[in-house]
N, C-alpha and C positions, 0 to 999 in steps of 0.2 A: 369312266369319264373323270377327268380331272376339273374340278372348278374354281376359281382365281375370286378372292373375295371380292363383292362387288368394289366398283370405283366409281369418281365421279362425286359431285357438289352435294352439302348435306340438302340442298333444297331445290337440285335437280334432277335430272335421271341419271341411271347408275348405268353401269354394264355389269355384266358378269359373264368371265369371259369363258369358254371349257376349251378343252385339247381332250383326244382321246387316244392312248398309248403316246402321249408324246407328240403328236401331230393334228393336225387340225382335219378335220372329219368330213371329207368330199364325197356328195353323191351324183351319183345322176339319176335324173328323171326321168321318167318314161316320155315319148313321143308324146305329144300332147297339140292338141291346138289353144290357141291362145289369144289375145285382146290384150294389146297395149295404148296405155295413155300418160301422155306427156304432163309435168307440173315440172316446170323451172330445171333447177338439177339434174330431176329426178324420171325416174317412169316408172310409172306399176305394170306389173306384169301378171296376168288372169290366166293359170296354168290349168287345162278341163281335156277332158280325154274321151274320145268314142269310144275308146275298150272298157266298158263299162268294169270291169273285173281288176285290169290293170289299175283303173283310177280309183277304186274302193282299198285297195293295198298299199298306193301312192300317200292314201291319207290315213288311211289305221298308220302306216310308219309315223308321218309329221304328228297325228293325232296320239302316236303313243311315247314321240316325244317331248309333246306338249305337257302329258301326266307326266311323265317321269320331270321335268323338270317342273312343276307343281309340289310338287313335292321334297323341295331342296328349301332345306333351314331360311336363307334369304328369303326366298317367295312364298314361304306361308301366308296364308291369309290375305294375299294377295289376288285380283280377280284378273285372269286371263285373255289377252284380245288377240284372238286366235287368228293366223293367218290363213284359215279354212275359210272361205265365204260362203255360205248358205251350203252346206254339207259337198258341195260339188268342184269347186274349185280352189287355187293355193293360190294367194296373193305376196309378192314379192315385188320388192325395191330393186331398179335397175340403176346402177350407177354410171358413173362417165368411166371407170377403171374396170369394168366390166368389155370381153372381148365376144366379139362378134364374128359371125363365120358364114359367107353366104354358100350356096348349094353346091360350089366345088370344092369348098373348106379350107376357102381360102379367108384373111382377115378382109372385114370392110366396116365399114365408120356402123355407127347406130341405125339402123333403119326407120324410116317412119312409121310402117307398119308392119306384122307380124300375123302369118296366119297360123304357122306352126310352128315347134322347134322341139328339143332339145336341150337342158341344161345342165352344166355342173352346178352344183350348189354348193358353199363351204356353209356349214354352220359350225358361227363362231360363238352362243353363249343365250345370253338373251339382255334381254332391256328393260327395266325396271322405274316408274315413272314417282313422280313426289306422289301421287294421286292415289298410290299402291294400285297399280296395275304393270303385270307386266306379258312378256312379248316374245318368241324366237326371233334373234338375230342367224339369220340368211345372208350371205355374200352370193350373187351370183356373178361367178368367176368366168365363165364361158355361156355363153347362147348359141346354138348352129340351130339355121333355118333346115326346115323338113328337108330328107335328101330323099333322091328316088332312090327304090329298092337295087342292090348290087352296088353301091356308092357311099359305104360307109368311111367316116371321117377318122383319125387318127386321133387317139385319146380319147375318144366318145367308143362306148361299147355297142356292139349290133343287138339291137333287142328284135329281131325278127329271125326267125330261122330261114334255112333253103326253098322251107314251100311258100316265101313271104307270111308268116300266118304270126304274131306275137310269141315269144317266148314266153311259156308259164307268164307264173306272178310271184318271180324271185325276185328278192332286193340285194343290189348288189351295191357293196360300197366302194369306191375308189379312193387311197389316201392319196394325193399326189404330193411329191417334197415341191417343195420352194423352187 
């Protein structure tokens, strides 16, 4: 990973931005269900998984790039406010520049509610506050609502094999250009 030194006001929060090989670092998440709620802008999005197994790998990743960037000269000593919520879930900022995709994968406006999905995620770095704490920054780039089995969508990878059953508990990254 590449890291751009922090920016931003000596007495506001900072960014600190990464790329990885040159390009900015897309994953997708496992199937997951989910709990969204509205605040102005924004939405938060409450990412939790019945595959107990998939969702324990889901967060050792986010969990082990939480340490690895702990660990970078800026955010030493610094205390961490983890997007993990109570060991079970991944909390994420839903933006208005964020695309949506309903069950045929096709585009449609923001939903009001969400039972499952699907996400690409870009992380772009993280956020660093006057208060010394800091944060992964998450872009979610794409949302697709749960599809039925045999109806997978274009740019999203099938995480289910032929017998419908989960694939392993591979993490796979997707870079997408611009």
């Amino acid at each position: 990973m590449t890291w751009a030194p922090p920016s931003g006001g000596a007495r506001s929060s900072k960014s600190v931005f990464a790329t990885f090989q040159g390009r900015k670092l897309r994953i997708q998440t496992p199937k997951c269900r989910c709990r969204m709620f509205r605040d102005g802008a924004t939405s938060s999005l409450y990412l939790y998984s019945d595959n107990h197994e998939v969702q324990q790998d889901f967060l050792k990743y986010v969990t082990a790039l939480e340490d690895y960037c702990s660990s970078l000269t800026y955010l030493r000593g610094c205390e961490l406010s983890s997007c993990i919520r109570n060991g079970t879930s991944v909390r994420l900022n839903v933006w208005e520049s964020t695309e949506w995709f309903d069950l045929e994968g096709l585009h449609v406006p923001s939903p009001e509610s969400l039972n499952a999905c699907s996400c690409i995620l870009e992380f772009t770095g993280c956020w660093l506050s006057a208060g010394q704490k800091f944060g992964l920054k998450w872009k979610v780039v794409q949302v697709k609502e749960e599809t039925p089995p045999g109806k997978p969508m274009e740019g999203f990878l099938d995480d289910e094999g032929d017998d419908g059953q989960p694939i392993g508990t591979q993490h796979e990254c997707m870079f997408l250009d611009d």
